[in-house]
C-alpha positions as CSV (number, residue, x, y, z in Angstrom):
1,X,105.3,95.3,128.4
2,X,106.4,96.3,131.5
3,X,106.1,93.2,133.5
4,X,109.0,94.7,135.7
5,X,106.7,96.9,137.0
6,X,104.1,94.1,137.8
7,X,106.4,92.3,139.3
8,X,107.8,95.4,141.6
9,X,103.3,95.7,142.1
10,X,103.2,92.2,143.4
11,X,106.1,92.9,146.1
12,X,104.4,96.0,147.4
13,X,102.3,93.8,149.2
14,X,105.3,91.8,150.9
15,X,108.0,89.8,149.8
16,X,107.5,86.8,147.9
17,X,109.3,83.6,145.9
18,X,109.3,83.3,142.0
19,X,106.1,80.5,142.3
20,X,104.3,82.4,144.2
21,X,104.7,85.6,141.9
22,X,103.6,83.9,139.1
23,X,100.2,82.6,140.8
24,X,99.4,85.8,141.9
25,X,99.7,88.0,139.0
26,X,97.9,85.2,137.0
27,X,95.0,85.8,139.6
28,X,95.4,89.3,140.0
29,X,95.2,90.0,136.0
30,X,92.9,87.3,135.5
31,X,92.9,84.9,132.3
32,X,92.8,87.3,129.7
33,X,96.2,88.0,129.9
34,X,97.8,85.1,129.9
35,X,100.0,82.8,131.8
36,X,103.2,84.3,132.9
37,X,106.5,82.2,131.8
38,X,108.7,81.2,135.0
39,X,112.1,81.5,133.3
40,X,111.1,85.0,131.9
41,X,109.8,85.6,135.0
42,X,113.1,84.6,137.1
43,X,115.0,86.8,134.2
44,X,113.2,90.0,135.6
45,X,113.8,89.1,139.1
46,X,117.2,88.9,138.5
47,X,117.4,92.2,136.8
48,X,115.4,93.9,139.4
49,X,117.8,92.5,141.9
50,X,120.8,93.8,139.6
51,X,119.2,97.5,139.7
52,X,118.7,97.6,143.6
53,X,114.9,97.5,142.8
54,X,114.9,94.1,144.7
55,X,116.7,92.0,147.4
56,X,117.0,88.1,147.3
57,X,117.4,85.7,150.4
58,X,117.5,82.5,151.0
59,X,114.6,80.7,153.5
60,X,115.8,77.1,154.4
61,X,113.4,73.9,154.2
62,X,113.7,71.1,155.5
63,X,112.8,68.4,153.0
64,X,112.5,70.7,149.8
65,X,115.6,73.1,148.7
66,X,115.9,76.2,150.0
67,X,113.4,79.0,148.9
68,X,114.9,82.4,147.0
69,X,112.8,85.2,148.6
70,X,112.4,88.4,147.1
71,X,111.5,91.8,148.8
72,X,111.0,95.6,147.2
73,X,113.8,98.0,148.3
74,X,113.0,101.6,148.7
75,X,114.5,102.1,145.3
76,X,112.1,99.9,144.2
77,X,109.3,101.4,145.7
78,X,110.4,104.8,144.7
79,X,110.8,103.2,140.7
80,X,107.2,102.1,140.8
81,X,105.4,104.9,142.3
82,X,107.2,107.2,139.9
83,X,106.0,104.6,137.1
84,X,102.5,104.0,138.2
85,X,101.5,107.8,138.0
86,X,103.4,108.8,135.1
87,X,100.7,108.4,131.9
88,X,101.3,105.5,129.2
89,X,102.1,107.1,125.7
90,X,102.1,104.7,122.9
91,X,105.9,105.6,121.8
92,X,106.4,103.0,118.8
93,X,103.9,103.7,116.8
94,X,100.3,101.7,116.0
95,X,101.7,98.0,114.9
96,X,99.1,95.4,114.7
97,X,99.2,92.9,112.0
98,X,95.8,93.0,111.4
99,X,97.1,96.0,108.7
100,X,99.7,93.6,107.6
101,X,96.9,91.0,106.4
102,X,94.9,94.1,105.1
103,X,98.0,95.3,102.8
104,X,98.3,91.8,101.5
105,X,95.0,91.2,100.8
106,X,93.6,94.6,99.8
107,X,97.3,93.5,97.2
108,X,96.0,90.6,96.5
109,X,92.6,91.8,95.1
110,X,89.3,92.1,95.8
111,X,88.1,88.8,96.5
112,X,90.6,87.8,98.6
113,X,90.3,91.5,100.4
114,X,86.2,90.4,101.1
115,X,87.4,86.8,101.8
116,X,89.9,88.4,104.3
117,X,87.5,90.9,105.7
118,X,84.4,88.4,106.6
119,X,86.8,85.9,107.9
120,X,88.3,88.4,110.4
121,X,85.0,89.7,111.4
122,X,83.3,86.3,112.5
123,X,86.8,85.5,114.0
124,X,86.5,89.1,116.5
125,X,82.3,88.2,116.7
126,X,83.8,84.7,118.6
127,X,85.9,86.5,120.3
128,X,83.5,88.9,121.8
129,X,81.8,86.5,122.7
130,X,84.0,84.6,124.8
131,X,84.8,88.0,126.6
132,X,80.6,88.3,127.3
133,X,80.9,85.0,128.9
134,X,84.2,85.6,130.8
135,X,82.8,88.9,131.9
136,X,80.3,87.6,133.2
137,X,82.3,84.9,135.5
138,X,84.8,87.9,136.5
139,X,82.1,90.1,138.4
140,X,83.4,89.6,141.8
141,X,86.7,90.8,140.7
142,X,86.8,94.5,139.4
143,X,90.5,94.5,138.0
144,X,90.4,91.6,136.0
145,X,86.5,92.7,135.0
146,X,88.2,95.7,133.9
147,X,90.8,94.2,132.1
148,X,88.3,91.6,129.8
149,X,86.3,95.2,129.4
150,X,89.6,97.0,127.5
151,X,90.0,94.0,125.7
152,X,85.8,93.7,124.7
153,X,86.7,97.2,123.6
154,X,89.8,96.2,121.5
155,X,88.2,93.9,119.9
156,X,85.1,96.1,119.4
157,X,87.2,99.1,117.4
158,X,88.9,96.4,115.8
159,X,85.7,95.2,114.3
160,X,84.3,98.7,113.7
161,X,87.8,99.2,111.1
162,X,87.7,95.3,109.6
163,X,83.9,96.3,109.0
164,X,85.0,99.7,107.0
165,X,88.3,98.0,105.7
166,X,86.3,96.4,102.3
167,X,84.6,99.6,101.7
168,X,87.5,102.1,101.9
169,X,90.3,99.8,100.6
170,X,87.9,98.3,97.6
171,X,89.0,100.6,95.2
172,X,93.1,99.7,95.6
173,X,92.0,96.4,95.4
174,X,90.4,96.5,92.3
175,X,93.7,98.8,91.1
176,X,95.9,95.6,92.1
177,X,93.4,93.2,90.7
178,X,93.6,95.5,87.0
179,X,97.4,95.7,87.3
180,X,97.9,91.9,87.6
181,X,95.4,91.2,84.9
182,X,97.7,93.6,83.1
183,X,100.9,92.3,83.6
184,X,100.0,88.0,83.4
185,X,101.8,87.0,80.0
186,X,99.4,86.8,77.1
187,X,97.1,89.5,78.3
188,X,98.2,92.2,76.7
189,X,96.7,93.1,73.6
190,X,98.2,95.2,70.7
């Protein structure tokens, strides 16, 4: 994910210290997201600041230690504009586990392929509807509204393929299910 690039967003607006950099992108992507980890964090700080994307300086205090403060070079500024116009291409492919659990259970047979199936859907149904309600509390901010709306419509396709998942994998199921009933000792005949 290209939290570098959030992080050269965030200094656009002025320059800033690691704490404060953390709060605001947790308040400017809102909670869907996630919390972002100070040490990982301070790890892209310090590689910006090795790529001349970013300059450090120290602020003195007087009771606390002194405060690192970062500001956006024009290198950086020049790095993100190129970034933020360029289109996103997916470039590794479509990995989601979700697939993972329907190869093993679609592998595993039929039953555990429905058991798999209706467990996942009411699992995405709770999800959505946590998104409603957080939707609903993130009105007044259009960003992170927009972000718990990409993930409401995540969540949404997902459903749509866990809901045709049983239907179209059913009959490799019942394939695996013959071929183990096949191969168990004793239950060959002949």
């Amino acid at each position: 994910m290209p939290l570098s690039h959030a992080v050269l967003t965030l200094l656009a607006d002025g320059p800033s210290h690691g704490y404060e950099l953390k709060s605001r992108f947790e308040s400017a992507i809102g909670p869907q997201w996630g919390g972002l980890n100070i040490g990982h964090l301070y790890q892209i700080l310090d590689r910006l600041v090795r790529d001349g994307h970013v300059t450090r300086s120290q602020v003195a205090q007087d009771v606390r230690p002194d405060k690192t403060i970062y500001r956006l070079t024009q290198a950086g500024t020049d790095e993100l504009t190129t970034w933020a116009v360029t289109p996103h291409l997916r470039s590794g492919g479509f990995r989601d586990e979700l697939f993972l659990k329907l190869l093993a259970a679609t592998r595993l047979g039929p039953e555990a392929l429905a058991r798999f199936t209706e467990a996942q859907q009411q699992a995405y149904l709770s999800d959505l509807a946590g998104l409603t309600r957080l939707r609903r509390e993130s009105e007044s901010d259009p960003l992170v509204a927009l972000l718990v709306d990409a993930a409401i419509a995540h969540i949404k396709a997902d459903l749509q393929v866990v809901e045709g998942a049983e239907r179209r994998l059913a009959p490799l199921a019942a394939k695996a299910s013959a071929l183990e009933r096949v191969e168990e000792p004793g239950a060959a005949t002949g």
